[in-house]
Structures are given as C-alpha cells and as structure tokens.
C-alpha positions in Angstrom: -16.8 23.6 13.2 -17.9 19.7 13.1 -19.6 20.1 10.2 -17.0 21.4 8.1 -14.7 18.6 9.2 -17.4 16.1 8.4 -17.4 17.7 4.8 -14.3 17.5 4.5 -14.1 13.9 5.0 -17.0 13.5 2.9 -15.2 15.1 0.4 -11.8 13.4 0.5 -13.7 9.8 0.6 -15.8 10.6 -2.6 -12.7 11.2 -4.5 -10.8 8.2 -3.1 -13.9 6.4 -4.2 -13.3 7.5 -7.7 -9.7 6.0 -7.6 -8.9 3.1 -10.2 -8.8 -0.3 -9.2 -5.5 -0.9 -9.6 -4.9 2.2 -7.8 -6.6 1.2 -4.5 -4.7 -2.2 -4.7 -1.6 -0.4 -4.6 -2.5 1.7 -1.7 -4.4 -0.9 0.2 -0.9 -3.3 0.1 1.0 -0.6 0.8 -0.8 0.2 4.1 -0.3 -3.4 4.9 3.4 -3.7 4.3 3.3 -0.3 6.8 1.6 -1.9 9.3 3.8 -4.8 9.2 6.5 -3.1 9.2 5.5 -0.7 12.3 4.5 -3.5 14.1 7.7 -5.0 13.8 9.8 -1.8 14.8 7.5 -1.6 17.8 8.1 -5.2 18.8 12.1 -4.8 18.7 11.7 -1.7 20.6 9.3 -3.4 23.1 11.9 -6.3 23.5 14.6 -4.2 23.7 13.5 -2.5 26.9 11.9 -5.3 28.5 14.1 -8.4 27.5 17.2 -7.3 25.6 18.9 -4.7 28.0 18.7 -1.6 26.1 21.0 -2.4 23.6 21.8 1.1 21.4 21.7 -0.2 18.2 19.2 -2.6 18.5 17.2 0.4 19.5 18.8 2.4 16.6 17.6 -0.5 14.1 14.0 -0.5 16.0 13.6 3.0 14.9 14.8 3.4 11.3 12.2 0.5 10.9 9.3 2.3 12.0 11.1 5.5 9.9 11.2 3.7 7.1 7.7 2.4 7.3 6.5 6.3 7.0 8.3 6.6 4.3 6.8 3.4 2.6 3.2 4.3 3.4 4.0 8.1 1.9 5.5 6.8 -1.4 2.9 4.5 -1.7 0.0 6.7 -1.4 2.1 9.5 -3.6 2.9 6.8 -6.3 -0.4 5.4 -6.4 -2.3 9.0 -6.8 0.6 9.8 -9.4 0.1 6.9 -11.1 -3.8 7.1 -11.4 -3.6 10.4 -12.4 -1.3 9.8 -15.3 -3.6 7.2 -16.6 -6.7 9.2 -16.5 -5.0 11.7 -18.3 -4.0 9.5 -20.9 
C-alpha cells in the first residue's frame, strides 16, 4: 500500500516538473496570495474570539475569506494547467 502511494507521488511530481515556466509562476503566486489570504481569515477569526467579542459578521467576513482563498488557490491551479495545456498544444 505505501508503495503505490509513493508512485503515485512520483508520478504526479514528474509531470508538474514538465510544467512551463510561466506556468509554475502562476501556480507558485497563486499559492502565495492563498496563504495570505488564509492567514488573514484565520487571524480575524482568532481576534474575533479572543479580543473582539464574537461579533457575527466579523466572523461571517473571517470565513468567506478563508472560502474565498480555496477558491483562489483552485482557479489558479485549474487556469494554470489550462493554460499550459493550450500552449503545448499549439
């Protein structure tokens, strides 16, 4: 069982290593600005229930942040893979 996850991973880091440049920029920002932005959502929701009083919609807010950085992080990866497939078919 290990070893067919291992070559799996193997696998799915060979063809991300074949990825264009440009490609892996895009993906490599985009996991940045997801970080950021989860780090943030997790900071408001931190505050919120240690400083702020559990305030609804500030806790509403905290959470479509951290949403909405999933979101980000799956659009980039899509768009990128989309996008370097288009050009190597081209």
């Amino acid at each position: 069982m290990q070893t067919n996850i291992s070559k799996g991973f193997e696998k799915i880091f060979c063809e991300l290593n074949k990825l264009n440049a440009f490609t892996k920029t895009v993906i490599k920002h985009g996991a940045q600005i997801f970080l950021a932005l989860l780090a943030l959502g997790t900071l408001l929701i931190v505050y919120n229930h240690t400083v702020h009083g559990l305030d609804s919609y500030f806790e509403f807010i905290s959470t479509s942040i951290i949403k909405s950085s999933f979101v980000i992080l799956a659009e980039v990866v899509i768009g990128g893979l989309l996008i370097d497939y288009i050009f190597k078919k081209a």
